[in-house]
C-alpha positions as CSV (number, residue, x, y, z in Angstrom):
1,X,-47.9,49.0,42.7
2,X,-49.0,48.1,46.4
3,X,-46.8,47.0,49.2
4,X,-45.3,43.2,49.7
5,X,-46.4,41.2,52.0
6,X,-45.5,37.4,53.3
7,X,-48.5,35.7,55.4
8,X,-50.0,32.4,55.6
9,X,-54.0,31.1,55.5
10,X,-56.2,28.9,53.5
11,X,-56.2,28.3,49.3
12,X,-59.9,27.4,47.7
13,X,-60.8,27.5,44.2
14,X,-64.5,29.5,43.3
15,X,-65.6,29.6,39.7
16,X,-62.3,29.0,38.2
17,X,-60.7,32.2,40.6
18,X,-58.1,30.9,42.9
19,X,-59.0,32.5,46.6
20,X,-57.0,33.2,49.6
21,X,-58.5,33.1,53.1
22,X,-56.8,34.7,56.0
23,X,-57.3,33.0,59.5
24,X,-58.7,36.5,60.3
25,X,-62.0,36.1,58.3
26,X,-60.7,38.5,54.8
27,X,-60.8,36.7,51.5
28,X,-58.5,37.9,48.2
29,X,-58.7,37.1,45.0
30,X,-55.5,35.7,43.6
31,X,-53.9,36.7,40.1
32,X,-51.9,33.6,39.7
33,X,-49.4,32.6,36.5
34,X,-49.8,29.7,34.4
35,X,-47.0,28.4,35.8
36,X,-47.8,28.9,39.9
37,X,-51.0,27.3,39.2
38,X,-49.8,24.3,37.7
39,X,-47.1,24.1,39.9
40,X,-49.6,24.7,43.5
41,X,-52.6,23.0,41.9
42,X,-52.4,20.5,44.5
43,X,-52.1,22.9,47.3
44,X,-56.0,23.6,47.0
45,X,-57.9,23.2,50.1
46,X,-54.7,23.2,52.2
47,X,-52.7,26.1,54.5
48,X,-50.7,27.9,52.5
49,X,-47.6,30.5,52.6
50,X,-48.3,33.3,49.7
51,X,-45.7,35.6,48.8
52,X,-47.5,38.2,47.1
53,X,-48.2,41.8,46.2
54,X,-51.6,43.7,46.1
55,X,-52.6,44.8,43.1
56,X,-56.0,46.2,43.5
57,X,-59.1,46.6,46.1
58,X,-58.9,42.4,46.4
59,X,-56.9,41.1,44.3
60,X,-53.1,39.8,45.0
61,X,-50.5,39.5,42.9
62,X,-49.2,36.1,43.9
63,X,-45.2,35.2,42.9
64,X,-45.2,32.1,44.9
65,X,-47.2,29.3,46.8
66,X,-45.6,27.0,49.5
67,X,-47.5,24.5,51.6
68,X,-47.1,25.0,55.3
């Protein structure tokens, strides 16, 4: 399993696959729970805080959403 990490940037939604965009320019894919999506659904479009771990090449393992 990859390293933790704690950082902020933008949420959008693409063809059902939540995304995470860093101020930076990188984009991540976001492996999100039933319950963190309905929960952060309304976060979409907004600057987020993720609290996640990476699981692959782009993809985060996200534990938790919070609106900055």
């Amino acid at each position: 399993m990859g390293s933790r990490h704690d950082k902020t940037g933008w949420l959008t939604e693409r063809d059902g696959q939540w995304i995470w965009r860093r101020v930076e320019g990188s984009q991540w894919r976001l492996d999100v729970g039933f319950w963190t999506v309905w929960r952060s659904r309304k976060l979409i479009g907004k600057r987020v805080h993720v609290l996640r771990t990476r699981g692959e090449f782009d993809l985060l393992n996200v534990d938790r959403i919070e609106q900055l």
